[in-house]
N, C-alpha and C positions, 0 to 999 in steps of 0.2 A: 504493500500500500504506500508505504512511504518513496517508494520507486518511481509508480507510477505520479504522485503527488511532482515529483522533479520535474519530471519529465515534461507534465502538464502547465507547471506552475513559473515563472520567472521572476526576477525582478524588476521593477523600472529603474533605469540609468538617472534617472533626475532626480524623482525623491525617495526610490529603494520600497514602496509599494510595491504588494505582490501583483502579477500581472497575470492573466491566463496569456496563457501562449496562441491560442487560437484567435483572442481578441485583438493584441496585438497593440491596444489602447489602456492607457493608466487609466483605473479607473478614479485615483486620489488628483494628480494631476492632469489627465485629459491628454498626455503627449500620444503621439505615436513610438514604439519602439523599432521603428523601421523609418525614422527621421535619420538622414545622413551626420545629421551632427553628432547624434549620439554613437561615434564608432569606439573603438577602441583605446584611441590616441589622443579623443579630442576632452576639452580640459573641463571638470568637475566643476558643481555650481561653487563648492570650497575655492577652487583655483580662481574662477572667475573672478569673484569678491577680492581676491587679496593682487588679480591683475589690473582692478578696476578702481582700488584705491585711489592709487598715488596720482593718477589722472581726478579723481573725483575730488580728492583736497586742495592739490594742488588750484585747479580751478576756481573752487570755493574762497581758498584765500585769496586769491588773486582778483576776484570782484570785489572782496570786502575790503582788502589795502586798499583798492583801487578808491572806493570811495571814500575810505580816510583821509587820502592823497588829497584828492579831490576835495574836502573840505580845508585841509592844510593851506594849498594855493590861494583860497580863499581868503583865508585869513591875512595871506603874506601880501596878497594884492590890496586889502584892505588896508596893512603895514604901510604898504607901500604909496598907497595914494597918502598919505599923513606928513608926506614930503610934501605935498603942492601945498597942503592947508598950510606948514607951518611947526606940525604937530608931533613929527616925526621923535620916534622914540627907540633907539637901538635894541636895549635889553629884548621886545618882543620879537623882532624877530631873530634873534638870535637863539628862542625861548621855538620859533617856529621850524629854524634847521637843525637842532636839535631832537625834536618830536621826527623831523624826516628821518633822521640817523633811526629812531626807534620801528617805527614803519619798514623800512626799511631793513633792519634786524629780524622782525618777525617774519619775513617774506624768505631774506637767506634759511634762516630756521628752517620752515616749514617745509623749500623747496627740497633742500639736502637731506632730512633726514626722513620725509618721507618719500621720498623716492627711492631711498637703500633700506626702508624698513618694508617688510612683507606682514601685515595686520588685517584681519577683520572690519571691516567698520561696523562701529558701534552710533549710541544716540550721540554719545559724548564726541563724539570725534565732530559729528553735523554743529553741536554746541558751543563748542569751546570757540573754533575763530569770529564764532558771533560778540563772542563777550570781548574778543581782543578785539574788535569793530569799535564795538562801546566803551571800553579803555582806551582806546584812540580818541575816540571822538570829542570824551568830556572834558580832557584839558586841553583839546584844540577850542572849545567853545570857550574856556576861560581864558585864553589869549584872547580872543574876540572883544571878550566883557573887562580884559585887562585887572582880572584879579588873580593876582603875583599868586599870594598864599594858599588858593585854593587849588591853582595849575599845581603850583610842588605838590600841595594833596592827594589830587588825586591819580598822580602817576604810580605810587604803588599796586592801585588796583590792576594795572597792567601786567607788572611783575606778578602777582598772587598768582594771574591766570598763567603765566608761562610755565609757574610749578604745577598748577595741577595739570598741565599739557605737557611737561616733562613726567611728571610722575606716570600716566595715564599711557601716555607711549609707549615709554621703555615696560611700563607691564604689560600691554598688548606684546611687543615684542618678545617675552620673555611665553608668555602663552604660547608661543613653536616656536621651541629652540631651533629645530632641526632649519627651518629655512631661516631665521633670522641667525644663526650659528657665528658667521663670519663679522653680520654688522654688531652684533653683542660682545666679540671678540673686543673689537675695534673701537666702539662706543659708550662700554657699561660703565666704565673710570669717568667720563665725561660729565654723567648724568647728576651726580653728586657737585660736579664740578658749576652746572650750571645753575642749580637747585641755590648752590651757597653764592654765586654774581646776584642772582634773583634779589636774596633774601638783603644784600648785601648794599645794592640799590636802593630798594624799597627803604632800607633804613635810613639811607641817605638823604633820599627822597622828602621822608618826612622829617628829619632834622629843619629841611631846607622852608619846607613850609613851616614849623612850628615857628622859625627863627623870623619869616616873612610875616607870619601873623602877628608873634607879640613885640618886635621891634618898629614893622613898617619900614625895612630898609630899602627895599625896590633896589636890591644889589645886584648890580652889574656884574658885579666878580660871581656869583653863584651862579649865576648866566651861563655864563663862559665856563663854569666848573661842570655844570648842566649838562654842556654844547661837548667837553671834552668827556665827559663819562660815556656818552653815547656813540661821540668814536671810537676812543675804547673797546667800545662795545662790540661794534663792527670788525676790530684789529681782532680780538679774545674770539670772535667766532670763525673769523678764517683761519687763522692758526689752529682752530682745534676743531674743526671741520675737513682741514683738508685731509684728514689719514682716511675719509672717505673718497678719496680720490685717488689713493696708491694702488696700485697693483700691478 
C-alpha cells in the first residue's frame, strides 16, 4: 500500500503539497507541475527571496535618501538665497553639508553590505530605512526653522536606528551561516565596531545640543566639529568596508 501511495502521490516543487500525479495541478497552490520552470536546476522560492533582496533594499533606500537629499537642497537653497536679503548665516549651512556626509553614509552602508549579505527579508528590513527617512528628515526641518539645539537633538535618533539595523542584519546573517560563511568571516569584528561609532556619536550629538540649549552659543566651532565627524564618518566606512572588496 505504501508503494502504491508513491507511486500515485508526488510532491509540489513550490510549496511541497502533496500532488496526485494524474492531476498534475497543486491543489494548495494551483501550479502546474509540468510548468518549465519548475525543472531541476531552477532556483527554490528560499533562493529566490535571498536573490531578490539586495535589489529590493537597495532600491528602497535609494528612493528614500533620494528624498532626504531632496529636502536637504532645499534647505541649502533656502541658505543660500539669505545672501541677497543680507541675512546670510554660515554655521547652517555648514550644519546642511554635514547632514549630506550623513545621507550619504547611510546609502554607502546599505549599498555594500547588502549586496555581500544573503538574508531573508523580513517586516523589519521594509521598516527600518523608513525610520532612517524620518531621522533624516527632522533635523533637516530644524535647519529650516534655525533651531541650533534641537538639530544636535535630534541626530541621535539617526544613530539608535543604524544599531538596530546593524544589530538586525548581522542576525539575519548569522540565520545561514553556510551562504553568509565568507561575508561573517570578513565582517563579524566590524559589527561591534560600528555599534560603538553609533553609540559614540549619538553621545556627542547630544552633548552638542545640551551645550546649544543651556548656553545659546550658536557655535560655529561645533559646526565645523559636526561637519568633520561626519567625514570621519565617510573615511571609518571605506577603510572598513573595503575587505568586502578583496578577493
Amino acid at each position: 500500500m505504501p508503494e502504491s501511495s508513491n507511486e500515485t502521490v508526488k510532491y509540489c516543487k513550490n510549496c511541497g503539497a502533496p500532488v496526485n500525479c494524474e492531476v498534475y495541478t497543486c491543489p494548495v497552490c494551483g501550479l502546474s507541475q509540468n510548468n518549465p520552470i519548475f525543472n531541476a536546476n531552477s532556483p527554490t522560492y528560499f533562493d529566490r527571496l535571498l536573490d531578490y533582496m539586495p535589489t529590493y533594499y537597495v532600491t528602497l533606500v535609494s528612493i528614500i535618501q533620494s528624498i532626504a537629499l531632496g529636502l536637504l537642497f532645499a534647505a541649502l537653497f533656502n541658505e543660500l538665497s539669505n545672501i541677497a536679503r543680507g541675512t546670510f548665516d554660515p554655521i547652517w549651512t555648514i550644519l546642511i553639508f554635514g547632514v549630506f556626509f550623513i545621507i550619504m553614509s547611510i546609502w554607502i552602508t546599505y549599498t555594500r553590505l547588502t549586496s555581500a549579505m544573503r538574508i531573508i527579508p523580513q517586516t523589519m528590513d521594509g521598516v527600518i530605512p523608513f525610520f532612517f527617512g524620518l531621522t533624516e528628515a527632522i533635523p533637516i526641518f530644524f535647519i529650516s526653522l534655525h533651531e541650533l539645539a534641537w538639530f544636535y537633538l535630534s541626530l541621535p535618533a539617526c544613530a539608535f536606528v543604524a544599531i538596530v539595523q546593524y544589530i538586525h542584519s548581522f542576525r539575519q546573517a548569522r540565520l545561514l551561516p553556510e551562504k553568509n560563511r565568507e561575508f561573517l568571516e570578513k565582517m563579524a569584528p566590524w559589527e561591534l565596531k560600528a555599534i560603538q561609532m553609533a553609540v559614540i556619536r549619538a553621545s556627542i550629538f547630544i552633548f552638542f545640543g545640551l551645550i546649544e540649549a543651556f548656553f545659546l552659543l550658536n557655535s560655529l566651532y561645533l559646526a565645523i566639529i559636526f561637519l568633520f565627524l561626519n567625514v570621519f564618518l565617510i573615511i571609518f566606512l571605506d577603510r572598513s568596508l573595503k575587505v568586502l572588496s578583496e578577493y
